[in-house]
Backbone as CSV, one residue per row, in Angstrom:
resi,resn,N_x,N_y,N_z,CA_x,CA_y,CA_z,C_x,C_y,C_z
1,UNK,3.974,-6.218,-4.543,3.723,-4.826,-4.848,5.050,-4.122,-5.093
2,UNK,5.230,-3.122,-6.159,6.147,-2.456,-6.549,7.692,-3.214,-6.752
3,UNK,7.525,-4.348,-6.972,8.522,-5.920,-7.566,9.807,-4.862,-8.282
4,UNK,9.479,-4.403,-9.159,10.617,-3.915,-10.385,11.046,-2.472,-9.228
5,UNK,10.546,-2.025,-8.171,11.165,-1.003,-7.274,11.739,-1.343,-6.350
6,UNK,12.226,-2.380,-5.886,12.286,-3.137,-4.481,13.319,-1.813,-4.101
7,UNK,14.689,-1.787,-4.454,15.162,-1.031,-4.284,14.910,-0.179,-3.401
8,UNK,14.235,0.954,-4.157,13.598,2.048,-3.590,12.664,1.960,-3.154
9,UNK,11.690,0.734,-2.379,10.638,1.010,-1.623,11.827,0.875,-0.277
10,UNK,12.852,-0.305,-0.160,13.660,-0.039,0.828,14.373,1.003,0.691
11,UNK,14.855,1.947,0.250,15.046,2.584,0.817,14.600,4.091,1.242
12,UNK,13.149,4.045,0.651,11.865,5.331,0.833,11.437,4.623,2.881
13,UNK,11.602,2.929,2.923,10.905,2.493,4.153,11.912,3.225,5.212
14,UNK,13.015,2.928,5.078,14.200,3.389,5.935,14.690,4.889,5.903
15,UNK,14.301,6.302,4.920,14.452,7.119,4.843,12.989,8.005,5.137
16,UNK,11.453,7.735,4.610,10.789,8.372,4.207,9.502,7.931,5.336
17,UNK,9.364,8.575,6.677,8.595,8.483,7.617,7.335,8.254,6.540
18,UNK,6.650,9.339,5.900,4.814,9.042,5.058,4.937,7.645,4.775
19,UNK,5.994,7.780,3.886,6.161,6.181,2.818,5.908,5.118,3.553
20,UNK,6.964,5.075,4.476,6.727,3.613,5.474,5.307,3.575,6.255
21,UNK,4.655,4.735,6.621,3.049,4.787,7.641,2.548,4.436,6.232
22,UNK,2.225,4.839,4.833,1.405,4.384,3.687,1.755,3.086,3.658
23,UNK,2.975,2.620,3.620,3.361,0.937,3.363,2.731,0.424,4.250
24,UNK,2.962,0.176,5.838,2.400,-0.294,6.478,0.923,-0.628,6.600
25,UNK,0.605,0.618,6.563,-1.114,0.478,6.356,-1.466,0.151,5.137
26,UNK,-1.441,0.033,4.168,-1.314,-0.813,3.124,-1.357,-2.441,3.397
27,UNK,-0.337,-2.786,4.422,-0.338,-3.733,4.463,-1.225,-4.488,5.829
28,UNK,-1.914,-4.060,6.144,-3.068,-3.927,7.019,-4.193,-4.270,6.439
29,UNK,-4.461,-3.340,5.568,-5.263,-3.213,4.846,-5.618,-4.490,4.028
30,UNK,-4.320,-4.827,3.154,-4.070,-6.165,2.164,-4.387,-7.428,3.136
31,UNK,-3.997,-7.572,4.076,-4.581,-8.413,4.856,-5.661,-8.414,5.028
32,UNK,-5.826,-7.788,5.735,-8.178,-7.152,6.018,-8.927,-7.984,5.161
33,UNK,-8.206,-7.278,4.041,-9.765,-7.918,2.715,-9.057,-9.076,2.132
34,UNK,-7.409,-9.880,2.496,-7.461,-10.989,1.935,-8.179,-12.246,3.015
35,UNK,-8.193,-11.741,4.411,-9.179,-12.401,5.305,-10.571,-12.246,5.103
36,UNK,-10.980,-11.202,4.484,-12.608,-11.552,4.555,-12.233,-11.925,3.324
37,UNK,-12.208,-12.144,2.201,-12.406,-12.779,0.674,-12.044,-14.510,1.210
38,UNK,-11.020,-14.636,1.916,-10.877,-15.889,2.274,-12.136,-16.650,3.533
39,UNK,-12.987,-15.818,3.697,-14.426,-15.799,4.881,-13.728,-15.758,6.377
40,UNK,-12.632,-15.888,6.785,-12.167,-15.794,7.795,-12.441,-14.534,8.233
41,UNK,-12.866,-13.456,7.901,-12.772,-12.482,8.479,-14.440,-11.948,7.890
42,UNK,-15.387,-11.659,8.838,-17.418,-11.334,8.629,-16.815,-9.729,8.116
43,UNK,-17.093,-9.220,6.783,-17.299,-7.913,6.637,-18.772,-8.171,5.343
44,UNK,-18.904,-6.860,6.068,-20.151,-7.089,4.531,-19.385,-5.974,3.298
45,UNK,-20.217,-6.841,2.127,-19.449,-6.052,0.789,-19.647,-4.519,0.791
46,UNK,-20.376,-3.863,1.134,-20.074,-2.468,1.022,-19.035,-2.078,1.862
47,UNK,-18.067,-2.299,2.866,-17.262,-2.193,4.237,-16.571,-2.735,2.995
48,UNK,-16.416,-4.168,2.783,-15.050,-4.459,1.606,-14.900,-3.562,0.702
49,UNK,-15.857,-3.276,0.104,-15.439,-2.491,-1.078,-14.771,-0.691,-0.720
50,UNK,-15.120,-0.724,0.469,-14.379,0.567,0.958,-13.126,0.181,1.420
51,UNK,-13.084,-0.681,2.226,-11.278,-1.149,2.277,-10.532,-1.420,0.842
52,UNK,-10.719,-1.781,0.114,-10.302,-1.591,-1.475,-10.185,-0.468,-1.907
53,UNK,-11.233,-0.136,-1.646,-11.121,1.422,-2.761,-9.813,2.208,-1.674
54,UNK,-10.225,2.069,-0.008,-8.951,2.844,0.620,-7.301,2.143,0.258
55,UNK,-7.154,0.875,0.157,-6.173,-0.024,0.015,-5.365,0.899,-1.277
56,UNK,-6.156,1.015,-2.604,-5.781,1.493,-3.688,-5.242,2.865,-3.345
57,UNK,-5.901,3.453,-2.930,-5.631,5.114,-2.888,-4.465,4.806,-1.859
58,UNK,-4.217,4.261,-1.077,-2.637,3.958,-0.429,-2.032,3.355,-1.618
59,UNK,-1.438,2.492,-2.108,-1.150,2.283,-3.376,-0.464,3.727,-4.231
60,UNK,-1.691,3.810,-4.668,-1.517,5.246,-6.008,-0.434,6.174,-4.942
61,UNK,-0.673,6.812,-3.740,0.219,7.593,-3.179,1.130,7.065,-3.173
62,UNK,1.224,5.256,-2.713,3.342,5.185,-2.825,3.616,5.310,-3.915
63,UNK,2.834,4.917,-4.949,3.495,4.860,-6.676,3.963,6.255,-6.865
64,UNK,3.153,7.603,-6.770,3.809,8.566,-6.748,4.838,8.810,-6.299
65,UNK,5.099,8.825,-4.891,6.807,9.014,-4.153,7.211,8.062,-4.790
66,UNK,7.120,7.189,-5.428,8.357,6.511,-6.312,9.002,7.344,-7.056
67,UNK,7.419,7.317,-7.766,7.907,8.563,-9.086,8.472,9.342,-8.953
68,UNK,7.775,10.147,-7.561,9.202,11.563,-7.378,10.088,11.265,-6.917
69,UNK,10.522,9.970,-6.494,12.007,9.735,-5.681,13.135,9.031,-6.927
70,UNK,12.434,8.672,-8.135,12.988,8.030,-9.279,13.341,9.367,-10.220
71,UNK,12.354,10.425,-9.997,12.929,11.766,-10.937,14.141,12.382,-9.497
72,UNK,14.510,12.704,-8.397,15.016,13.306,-7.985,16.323,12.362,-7.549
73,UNK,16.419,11.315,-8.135,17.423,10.536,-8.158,17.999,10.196,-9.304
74,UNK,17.676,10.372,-10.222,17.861,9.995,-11.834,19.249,10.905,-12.395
């Protein structure tokens, strides 16, 4: 996730308290549903498909603070 930002996700993790609680849980999350898709983990598909849809909307918010941390650094 965010490969071509590495950069600046380190240093939004180490500066930017939201950023790092969105990263983290993000990565909670990415786990969650790569354990139930892998069956290790019993969710039923409507519960998955809400951890996705929440997974994304964490996502879209870090992509933004990129964005604004790539315009206020530029």
């Amino acid at each position: 996730m965010f490969e071509h930002d590495q950069e600046i996700v380190n240093s939004l993790l180490s500066e930017n308290n939201d950023f790092k609680r969105l990263y983290e849980k993000h990565n909670v999350l990415k786990n969650t549903v790569k354990d139930a898709n892998d069956k290790n983990l019993k969710v039923d598909q409507l519960s998955l498909e809400g951890l996705k849809k929440e997974k994304l909307i964490l996502k879209d918010r870090m992509a933004s603070i990129i964005e604004d941390y790539k315009h206020d650094h530029a």
